[in-house]
PDB file of N, CA, C and O in Angstrom:
ATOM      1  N   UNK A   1       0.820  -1.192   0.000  1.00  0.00           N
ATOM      2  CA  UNK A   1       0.000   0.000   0.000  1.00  0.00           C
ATOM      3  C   UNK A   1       0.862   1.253   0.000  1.00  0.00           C
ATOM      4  O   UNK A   1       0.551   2.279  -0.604  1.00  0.00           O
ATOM      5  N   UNK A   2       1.859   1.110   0.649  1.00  0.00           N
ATOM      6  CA  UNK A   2       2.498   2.559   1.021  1.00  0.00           C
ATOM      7  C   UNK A   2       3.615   2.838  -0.373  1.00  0.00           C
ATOM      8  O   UNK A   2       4.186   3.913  -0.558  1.00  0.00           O
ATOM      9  N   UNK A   3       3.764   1.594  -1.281  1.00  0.00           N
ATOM     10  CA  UNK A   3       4.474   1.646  -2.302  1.00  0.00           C
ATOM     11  C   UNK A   3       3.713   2.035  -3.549  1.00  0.00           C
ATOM     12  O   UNK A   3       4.297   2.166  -4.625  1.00  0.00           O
ATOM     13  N   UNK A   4       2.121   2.260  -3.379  1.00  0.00           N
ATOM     14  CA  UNK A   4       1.120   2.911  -4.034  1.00  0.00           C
ATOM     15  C   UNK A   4       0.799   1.824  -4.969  1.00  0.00           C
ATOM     16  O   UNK A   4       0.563   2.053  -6.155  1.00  0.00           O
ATOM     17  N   UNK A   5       0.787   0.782  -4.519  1.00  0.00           N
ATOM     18  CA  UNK A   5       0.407  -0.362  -5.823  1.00  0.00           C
ATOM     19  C   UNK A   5      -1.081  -0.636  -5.031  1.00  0.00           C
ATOM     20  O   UNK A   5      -1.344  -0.401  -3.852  1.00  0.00           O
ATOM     21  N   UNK A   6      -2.072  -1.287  -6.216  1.00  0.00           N
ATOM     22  CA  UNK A   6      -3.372  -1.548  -6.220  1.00  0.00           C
ATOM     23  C   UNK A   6      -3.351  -2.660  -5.241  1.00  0.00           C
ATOM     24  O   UNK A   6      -2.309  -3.315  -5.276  1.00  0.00           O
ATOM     25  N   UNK A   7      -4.274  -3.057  -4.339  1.00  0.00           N
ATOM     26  CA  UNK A   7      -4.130  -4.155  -3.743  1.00  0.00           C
ATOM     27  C   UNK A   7      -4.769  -5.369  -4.182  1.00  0.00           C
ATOM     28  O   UNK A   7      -5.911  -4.917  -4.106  1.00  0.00           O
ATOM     29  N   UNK A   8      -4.951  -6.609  -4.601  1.00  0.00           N
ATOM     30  CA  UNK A   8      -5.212  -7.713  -4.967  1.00  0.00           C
ATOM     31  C   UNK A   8      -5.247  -8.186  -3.771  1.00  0.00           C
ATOM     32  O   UNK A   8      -4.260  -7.948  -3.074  1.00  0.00           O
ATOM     33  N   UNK A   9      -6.414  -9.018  -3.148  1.00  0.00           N
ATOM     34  CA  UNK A   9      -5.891 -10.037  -1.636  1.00  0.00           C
ATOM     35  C   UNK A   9      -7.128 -10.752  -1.534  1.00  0.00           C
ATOM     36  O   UNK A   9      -8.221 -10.474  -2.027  1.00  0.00           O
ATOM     37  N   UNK A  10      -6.620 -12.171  -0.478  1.00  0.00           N
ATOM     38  CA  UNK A  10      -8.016 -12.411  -0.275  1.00  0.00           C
ATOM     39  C   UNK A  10      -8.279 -12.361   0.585  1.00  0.00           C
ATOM     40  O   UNK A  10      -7.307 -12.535   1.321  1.00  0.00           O
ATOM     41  N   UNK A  11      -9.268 -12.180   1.168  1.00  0.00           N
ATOM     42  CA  UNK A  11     -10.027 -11.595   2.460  1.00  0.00           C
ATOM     43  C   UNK A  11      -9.781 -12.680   3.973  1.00  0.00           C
ATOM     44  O   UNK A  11     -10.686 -13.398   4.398  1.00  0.00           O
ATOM     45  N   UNK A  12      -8.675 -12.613   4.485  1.00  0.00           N
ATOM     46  CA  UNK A  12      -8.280 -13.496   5.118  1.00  0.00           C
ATOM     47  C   UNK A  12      -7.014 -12.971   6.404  1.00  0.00           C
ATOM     48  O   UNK A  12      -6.052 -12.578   5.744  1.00  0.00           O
ATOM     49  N   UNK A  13      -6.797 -12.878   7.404  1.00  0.00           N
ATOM     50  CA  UNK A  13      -6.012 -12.316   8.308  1.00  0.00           C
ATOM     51  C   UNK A  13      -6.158 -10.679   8.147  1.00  0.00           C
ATOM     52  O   UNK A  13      -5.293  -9.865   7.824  1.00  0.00           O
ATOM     53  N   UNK A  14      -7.314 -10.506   8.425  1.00  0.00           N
ATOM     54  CA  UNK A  14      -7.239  -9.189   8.770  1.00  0.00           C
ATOM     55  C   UNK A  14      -7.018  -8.255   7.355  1.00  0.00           C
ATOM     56  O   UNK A  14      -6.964  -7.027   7.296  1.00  0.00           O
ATOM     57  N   UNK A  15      -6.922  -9.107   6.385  1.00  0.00           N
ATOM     58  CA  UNK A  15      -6.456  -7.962   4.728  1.00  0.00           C
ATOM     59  C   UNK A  15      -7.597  -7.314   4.380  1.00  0.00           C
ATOM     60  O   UNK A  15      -7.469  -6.150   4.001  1.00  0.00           O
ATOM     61  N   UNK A  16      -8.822  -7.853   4.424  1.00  0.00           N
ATOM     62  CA  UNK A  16     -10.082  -7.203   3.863  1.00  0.00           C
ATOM     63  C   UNK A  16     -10.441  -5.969   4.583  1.00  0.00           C
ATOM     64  O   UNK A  16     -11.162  -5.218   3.926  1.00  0.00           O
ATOM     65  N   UNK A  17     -10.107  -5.543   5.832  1.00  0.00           N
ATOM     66  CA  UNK A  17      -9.799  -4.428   6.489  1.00  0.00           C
ATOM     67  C   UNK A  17      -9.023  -3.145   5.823  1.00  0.00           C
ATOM     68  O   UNK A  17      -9.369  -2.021   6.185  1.00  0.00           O
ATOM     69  N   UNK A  18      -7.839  -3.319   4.724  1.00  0.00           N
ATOM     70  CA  UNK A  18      -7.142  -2.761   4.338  1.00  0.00           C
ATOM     71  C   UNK A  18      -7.846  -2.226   3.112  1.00  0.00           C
ATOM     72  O   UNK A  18      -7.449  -1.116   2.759  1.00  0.00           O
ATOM     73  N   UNK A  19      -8.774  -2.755   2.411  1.00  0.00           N
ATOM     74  CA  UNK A  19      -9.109  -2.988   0.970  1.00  0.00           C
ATOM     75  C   UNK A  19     -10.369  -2.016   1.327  1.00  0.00           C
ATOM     76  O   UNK A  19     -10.919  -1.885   2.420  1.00  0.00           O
ATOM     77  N   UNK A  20     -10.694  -1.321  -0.010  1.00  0.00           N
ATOM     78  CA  UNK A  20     -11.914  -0.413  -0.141  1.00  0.00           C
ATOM     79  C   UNK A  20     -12.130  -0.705  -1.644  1.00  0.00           C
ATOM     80  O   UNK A  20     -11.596  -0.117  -2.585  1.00  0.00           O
ATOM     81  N   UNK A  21     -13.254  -2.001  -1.702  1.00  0.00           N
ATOM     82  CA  UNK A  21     -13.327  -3.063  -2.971  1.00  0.00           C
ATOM     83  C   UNK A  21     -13.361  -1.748  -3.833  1.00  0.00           C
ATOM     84  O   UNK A  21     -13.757  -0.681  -3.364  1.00  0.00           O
ATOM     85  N   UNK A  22     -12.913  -1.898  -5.144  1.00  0.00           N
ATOM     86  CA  UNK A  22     -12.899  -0.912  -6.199  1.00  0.00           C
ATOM     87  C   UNK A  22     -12.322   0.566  -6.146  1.00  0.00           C
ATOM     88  O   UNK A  22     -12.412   1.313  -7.120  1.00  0.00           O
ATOM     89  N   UNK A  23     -11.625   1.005  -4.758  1.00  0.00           N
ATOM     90  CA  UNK A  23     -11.195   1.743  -4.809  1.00  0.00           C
ATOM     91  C   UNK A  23      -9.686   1.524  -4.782  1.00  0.00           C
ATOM     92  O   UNK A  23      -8.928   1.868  -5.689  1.00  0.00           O
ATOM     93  N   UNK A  24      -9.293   0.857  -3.543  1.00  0.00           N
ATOM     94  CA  UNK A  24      -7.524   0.550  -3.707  1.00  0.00           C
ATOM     95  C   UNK A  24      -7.315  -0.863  -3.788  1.00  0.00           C
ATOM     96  O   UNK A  24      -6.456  -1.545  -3.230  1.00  0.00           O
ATOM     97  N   UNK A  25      -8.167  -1.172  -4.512  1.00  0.00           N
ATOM     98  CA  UNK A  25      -7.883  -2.589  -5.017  1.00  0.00           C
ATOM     99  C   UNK A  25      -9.052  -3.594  -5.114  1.00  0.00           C
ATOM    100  O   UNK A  25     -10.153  -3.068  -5.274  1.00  0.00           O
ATOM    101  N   UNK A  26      -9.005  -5.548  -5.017  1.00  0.00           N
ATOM    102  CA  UNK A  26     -10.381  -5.973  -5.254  1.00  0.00           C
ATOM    103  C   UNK A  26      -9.323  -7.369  -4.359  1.00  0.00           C
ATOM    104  O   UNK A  26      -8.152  -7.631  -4.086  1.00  0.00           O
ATOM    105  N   UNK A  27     -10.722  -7.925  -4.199  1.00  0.00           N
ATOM    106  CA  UNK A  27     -10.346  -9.217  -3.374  1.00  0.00           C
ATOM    107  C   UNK A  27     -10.687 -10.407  -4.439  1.00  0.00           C
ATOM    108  O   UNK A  27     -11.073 -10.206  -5.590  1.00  0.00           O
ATOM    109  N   UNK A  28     -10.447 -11.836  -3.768  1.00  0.00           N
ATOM    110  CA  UNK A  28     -11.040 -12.953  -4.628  1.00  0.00           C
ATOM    111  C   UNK A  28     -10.378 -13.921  -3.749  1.00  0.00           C
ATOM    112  O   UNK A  28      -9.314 -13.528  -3.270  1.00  0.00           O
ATOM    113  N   UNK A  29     -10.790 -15.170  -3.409  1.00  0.00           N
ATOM    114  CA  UNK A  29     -11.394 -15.861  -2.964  1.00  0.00           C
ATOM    115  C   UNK A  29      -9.396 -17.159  -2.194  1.00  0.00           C
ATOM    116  O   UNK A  29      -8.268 -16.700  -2.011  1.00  0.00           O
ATOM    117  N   UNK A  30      -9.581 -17.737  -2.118  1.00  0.00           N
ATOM    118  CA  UNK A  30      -8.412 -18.129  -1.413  1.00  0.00           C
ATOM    119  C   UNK A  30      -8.406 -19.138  -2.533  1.00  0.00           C
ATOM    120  O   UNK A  30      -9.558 -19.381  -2.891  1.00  0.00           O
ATOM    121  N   UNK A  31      -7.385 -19.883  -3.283  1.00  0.00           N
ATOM    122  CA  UNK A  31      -7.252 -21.018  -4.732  1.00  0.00           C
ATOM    123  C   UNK A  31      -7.793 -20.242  -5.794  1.00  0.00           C
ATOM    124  O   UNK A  31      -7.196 -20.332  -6.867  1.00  0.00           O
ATOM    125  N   UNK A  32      -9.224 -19.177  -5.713  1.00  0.00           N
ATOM    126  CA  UNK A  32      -9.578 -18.556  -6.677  1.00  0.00           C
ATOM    127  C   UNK A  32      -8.140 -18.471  -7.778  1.00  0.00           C
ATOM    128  O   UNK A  32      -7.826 -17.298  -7.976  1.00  0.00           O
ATOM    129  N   UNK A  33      -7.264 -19.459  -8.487  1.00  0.00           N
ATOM    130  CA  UNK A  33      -6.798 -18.828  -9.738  1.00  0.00           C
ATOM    131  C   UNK A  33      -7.142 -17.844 -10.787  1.00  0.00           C
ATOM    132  O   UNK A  33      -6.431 -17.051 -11.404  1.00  0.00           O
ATOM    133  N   UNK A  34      -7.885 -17.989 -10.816  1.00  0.00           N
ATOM    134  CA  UNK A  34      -8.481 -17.736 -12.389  1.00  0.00           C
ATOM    135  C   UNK A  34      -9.277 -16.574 -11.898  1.00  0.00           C
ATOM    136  O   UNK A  34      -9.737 -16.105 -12.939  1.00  0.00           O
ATOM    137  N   UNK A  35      -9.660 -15.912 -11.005  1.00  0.00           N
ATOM    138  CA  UNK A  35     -10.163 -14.677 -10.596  1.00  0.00           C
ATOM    139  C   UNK A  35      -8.890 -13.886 -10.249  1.00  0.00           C
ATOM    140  O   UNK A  35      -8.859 -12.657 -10.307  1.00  0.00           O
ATOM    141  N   UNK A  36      -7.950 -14.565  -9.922  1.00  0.00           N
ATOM    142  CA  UNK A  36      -6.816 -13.817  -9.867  1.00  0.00           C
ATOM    143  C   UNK A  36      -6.154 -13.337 -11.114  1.00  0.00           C
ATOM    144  O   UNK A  36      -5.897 -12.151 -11.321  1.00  0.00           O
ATOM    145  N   UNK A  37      -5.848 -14.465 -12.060  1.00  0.00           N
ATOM    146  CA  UNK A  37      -5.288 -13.764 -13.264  1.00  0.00           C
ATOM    147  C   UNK A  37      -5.888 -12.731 -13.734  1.00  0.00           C
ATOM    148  O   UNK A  37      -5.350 -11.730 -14.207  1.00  0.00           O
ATOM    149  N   UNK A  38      -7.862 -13.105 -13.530  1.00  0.00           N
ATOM    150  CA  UNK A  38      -8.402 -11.871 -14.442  1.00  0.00           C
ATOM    151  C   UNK A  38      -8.248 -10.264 -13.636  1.00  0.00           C
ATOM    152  O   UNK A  38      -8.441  -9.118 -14.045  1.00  0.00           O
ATOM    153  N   UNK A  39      -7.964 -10.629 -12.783  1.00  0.00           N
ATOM    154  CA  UNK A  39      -7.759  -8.977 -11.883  1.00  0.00           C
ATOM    155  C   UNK A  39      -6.476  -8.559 -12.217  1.00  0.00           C
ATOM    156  O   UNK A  39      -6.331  -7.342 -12.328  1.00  0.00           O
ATOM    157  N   UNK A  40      -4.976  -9.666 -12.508  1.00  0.00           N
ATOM    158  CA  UNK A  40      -3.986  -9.325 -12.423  1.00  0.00           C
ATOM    159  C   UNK A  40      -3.994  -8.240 -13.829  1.00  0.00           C
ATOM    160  O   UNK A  40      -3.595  -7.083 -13.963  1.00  0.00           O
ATOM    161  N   UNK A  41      -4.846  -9.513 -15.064  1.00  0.00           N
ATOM    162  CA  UNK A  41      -5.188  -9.036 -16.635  1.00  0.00           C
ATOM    163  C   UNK A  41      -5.721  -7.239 -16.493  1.00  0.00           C
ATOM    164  O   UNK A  41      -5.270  -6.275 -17.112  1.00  0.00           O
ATOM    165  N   UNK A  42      -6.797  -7.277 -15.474  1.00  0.00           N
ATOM    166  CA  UNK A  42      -7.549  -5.894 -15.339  1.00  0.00           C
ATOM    167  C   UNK A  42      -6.579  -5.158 -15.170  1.00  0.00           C
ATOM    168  O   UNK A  42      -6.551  -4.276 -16.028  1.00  0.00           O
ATOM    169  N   UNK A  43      -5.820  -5.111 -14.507  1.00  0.00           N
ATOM    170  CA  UNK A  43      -4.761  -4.224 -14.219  1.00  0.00           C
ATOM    171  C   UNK A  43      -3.783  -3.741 -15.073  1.00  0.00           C
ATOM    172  O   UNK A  43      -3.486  -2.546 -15.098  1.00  0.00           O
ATOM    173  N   UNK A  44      -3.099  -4.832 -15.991  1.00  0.00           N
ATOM    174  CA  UNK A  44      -2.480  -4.936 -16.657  1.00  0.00           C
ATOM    175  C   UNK A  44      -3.199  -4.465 -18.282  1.00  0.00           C
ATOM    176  O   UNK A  44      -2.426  -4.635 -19.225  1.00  0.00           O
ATOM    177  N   UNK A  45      -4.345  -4.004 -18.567  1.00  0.00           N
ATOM    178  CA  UNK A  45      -4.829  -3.909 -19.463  1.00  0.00           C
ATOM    179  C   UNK A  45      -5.467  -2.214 -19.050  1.00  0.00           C
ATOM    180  O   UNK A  45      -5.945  -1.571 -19.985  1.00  0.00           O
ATOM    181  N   UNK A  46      -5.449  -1.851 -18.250  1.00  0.00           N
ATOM    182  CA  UNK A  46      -5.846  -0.682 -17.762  1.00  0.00           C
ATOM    183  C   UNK A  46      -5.137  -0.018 -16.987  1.00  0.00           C
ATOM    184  O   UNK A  46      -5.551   0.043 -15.829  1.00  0.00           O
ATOM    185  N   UNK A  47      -3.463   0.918 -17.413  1.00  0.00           N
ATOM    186  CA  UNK A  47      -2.727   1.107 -16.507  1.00  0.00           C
ATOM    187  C   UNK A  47      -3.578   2.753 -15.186  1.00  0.00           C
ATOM    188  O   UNK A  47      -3.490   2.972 -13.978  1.00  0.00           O
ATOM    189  N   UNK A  48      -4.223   3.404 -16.239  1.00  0.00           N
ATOM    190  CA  UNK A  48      -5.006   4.428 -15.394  1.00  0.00           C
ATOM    191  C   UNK A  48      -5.512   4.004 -14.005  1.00  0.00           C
ATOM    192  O   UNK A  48      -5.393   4.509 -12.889  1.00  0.00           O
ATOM    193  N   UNK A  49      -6.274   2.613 -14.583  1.00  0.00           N
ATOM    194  CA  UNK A  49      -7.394   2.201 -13.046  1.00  0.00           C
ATOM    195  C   UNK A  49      -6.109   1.889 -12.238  1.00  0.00           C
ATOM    196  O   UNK A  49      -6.109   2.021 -11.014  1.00  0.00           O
ATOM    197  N   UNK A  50      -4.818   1.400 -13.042  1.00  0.00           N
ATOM    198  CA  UNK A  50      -4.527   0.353 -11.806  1.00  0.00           C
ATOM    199  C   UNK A  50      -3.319   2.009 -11.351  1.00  0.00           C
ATOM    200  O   UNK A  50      -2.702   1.872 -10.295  1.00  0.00           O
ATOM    201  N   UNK A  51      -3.205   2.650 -11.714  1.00  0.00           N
ATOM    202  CA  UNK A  51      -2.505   4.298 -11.137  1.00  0.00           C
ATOM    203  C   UNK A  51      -3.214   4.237  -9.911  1.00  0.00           C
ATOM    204  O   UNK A  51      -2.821   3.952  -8.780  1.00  0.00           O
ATOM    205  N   UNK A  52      -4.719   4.669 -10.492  1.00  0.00           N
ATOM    206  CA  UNK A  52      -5.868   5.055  -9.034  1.00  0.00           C
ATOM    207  C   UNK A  52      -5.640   4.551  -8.159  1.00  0.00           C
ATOM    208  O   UNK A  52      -5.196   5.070  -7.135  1.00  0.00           O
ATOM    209  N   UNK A  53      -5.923   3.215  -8.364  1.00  0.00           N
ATOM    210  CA  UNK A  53      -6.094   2.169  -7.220  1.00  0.00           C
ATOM    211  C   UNK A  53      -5.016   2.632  -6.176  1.00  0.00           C
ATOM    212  O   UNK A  53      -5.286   3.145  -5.090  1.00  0.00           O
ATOM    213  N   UNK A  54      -3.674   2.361  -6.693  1.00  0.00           N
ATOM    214  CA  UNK A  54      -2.438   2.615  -6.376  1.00  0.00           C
ATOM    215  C   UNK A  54      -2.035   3.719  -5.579  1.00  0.00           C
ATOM    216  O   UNK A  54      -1.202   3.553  -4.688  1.00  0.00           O
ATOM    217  N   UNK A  55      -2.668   5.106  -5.865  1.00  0.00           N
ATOM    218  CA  UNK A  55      -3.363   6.244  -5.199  1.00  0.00           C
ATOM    219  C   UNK A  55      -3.605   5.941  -3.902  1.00  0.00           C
ATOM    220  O   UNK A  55      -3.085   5.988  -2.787  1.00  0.00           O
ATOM    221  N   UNK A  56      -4.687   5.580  -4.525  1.00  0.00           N
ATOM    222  CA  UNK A  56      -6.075   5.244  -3.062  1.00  0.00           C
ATOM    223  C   UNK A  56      -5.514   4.171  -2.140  1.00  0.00           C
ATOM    224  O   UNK A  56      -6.112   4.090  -1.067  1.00  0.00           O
ATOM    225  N   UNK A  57      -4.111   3.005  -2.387  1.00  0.00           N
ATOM    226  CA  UNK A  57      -4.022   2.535  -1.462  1.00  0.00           C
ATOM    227  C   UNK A  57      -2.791   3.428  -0.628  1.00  0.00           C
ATOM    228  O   UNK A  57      -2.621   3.164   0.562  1.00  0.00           O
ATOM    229  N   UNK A  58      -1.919   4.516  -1.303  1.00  0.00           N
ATOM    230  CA  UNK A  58      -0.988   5.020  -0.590  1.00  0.00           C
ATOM    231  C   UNK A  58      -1.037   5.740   0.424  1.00  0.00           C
ATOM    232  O   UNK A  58      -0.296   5.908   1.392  1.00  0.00           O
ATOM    233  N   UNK A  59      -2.698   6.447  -0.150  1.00  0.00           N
ATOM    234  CA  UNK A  59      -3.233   7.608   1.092  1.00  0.00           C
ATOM    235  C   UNK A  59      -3.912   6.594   2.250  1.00  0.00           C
ATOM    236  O   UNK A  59      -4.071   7.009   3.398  1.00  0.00           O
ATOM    237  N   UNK A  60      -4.281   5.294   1.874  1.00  0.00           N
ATOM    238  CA  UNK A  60      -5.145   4.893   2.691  1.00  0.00           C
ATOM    239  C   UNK A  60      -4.364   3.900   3.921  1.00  0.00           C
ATOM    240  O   UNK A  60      -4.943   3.387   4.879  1.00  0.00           O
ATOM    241  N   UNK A  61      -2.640   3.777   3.538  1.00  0.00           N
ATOM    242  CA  UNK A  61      -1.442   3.660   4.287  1.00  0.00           C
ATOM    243  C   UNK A  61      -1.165   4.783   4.806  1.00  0.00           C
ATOM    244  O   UNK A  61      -0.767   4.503   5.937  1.00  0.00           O
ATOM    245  N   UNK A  62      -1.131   5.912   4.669  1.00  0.00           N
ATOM    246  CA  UNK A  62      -0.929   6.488   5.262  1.00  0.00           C
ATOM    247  C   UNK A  62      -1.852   7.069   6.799  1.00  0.00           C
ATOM    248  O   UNK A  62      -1.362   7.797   7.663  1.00  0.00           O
ATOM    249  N   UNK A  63      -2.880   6.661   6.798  1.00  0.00           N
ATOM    250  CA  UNK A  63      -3.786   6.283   8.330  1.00  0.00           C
ATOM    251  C   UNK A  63      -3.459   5.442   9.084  1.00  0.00           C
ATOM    252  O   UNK A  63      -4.223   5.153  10.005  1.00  0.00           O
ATOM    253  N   UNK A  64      -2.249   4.794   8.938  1.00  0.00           N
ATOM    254  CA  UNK A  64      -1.910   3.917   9.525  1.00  0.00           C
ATOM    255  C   UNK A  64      -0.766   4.671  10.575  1.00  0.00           C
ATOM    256  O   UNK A  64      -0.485   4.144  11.651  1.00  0.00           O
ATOM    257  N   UNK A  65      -0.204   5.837  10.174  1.00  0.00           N
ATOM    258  CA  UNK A  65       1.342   6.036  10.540  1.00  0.00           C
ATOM    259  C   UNK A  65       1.193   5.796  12.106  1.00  0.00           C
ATOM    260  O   UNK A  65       0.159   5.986  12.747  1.00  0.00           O
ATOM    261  N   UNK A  66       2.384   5.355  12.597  1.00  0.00           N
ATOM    262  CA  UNK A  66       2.506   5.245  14.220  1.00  0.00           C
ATOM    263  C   UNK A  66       2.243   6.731  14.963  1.00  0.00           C
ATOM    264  O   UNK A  66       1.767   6.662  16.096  1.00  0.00           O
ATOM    265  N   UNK A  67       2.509   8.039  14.429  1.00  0.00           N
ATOM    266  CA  UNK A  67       2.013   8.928  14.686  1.00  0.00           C
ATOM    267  C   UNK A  67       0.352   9.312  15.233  1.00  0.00           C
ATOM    268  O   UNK A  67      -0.016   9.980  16.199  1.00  0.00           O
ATOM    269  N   UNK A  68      -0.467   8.557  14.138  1.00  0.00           N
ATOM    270  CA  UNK A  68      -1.419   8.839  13.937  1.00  0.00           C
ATOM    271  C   UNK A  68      -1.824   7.815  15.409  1.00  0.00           C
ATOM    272  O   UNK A  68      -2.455   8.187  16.398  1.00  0.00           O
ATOM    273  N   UNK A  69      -1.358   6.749  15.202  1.00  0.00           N
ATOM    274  CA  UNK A  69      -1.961   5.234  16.460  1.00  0.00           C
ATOM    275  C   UNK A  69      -1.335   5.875  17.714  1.00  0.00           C
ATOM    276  O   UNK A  69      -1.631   5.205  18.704  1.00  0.00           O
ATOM    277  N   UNK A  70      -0.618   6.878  17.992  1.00  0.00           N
ATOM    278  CA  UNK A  70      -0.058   6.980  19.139  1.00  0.00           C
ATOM    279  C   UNK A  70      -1.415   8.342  19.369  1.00  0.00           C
ATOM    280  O   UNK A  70      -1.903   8.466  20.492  1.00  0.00           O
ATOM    281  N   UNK A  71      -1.885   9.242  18.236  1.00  0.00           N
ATOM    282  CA  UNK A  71      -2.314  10.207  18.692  1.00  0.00           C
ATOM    283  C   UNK A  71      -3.686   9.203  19.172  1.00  0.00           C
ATOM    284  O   UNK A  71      -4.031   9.841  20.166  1.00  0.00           O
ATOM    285  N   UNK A  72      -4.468   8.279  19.099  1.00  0.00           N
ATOM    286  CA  UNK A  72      -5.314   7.778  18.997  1.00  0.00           C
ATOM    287  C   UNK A  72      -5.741   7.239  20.443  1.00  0.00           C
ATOM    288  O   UNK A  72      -6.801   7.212  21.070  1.00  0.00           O
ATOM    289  N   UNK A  73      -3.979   6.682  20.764  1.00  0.00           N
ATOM    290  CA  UNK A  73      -3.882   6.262  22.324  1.00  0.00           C
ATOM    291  C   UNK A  73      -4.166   7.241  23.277  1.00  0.00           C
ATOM    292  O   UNK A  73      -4.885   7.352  24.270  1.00  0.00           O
ATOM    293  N   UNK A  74      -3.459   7.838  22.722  1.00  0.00           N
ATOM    294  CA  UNK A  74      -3.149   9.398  23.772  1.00  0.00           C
ATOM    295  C   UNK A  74      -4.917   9.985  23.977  1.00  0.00           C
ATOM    296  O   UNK A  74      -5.141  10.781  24.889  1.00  0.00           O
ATOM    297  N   UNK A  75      -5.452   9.770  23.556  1.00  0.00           N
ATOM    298  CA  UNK A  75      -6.560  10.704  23.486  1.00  0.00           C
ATOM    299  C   UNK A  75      -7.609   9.472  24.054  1.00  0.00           C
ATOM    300  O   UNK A  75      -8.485   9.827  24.843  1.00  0.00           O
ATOM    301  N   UNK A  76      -7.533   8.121  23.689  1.00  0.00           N
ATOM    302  CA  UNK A  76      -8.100   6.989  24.744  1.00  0.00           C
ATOM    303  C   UNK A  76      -7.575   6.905  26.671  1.00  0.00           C
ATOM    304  O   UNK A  76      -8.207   6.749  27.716  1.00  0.00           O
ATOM    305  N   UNK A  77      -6.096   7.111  26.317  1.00  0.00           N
ATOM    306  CA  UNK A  77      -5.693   7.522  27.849  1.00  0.00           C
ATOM    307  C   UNK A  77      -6.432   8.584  28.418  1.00  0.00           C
ATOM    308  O   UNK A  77      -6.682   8.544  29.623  1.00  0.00           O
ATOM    309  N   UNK A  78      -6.804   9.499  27.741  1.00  0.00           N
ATOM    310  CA  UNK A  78      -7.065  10.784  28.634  1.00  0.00           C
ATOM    311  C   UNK A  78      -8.238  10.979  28.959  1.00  0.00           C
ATOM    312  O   UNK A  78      -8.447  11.856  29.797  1.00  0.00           O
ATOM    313  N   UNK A  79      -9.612  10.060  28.278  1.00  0.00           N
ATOM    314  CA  UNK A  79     -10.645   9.796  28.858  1.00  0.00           C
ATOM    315  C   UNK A  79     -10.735   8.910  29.806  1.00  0.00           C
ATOM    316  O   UNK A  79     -11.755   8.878  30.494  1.00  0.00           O
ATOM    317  N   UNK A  80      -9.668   8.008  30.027  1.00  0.00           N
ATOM    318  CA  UNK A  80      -9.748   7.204  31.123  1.00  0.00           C
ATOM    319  C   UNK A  80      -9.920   7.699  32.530  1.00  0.00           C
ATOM    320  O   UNK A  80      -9.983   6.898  33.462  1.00  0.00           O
TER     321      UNK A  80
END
């Protein structure tokens, strides 16, 4: 995500959390082959969508920063 590539995954340990289907990427199924190639194909046949995607997953790494999880704590501590 933070390397701005589209995400491909399958919805499994917590990844489908990361994913905003059609925006920074698409899921498919765990052995799903063949849903995989055709997403890898989508991508590869559409470099624009797969830019976006790529976009949308860099900003959507970036909510992650330890900055951000520490301001998050800090502000759970202080209602305590």
């Amino acid at each position: 995500m933070a390397c701005g590539l589209a995400l491909l995954i399958t919805p499994t340990g917590g990844t489908d959390a990361l994913l905003e289907s059609g925006v920074n990427g698409q899921s498919f199924e765990v052995g799903d082959s063949s849903r995989l190639a055709d997403l890898i194909l989508m991508l590869a046949n559409d470099p624009a969508r797969a830019q976006t995607m790529g976009k949308a997953s860099r900003q959507r790494a970036a909510s992650f920063s330890w900055k951000l999880i520490a301001n998050d704590y800090q502000g759970l501590f202080s209602q305590c």
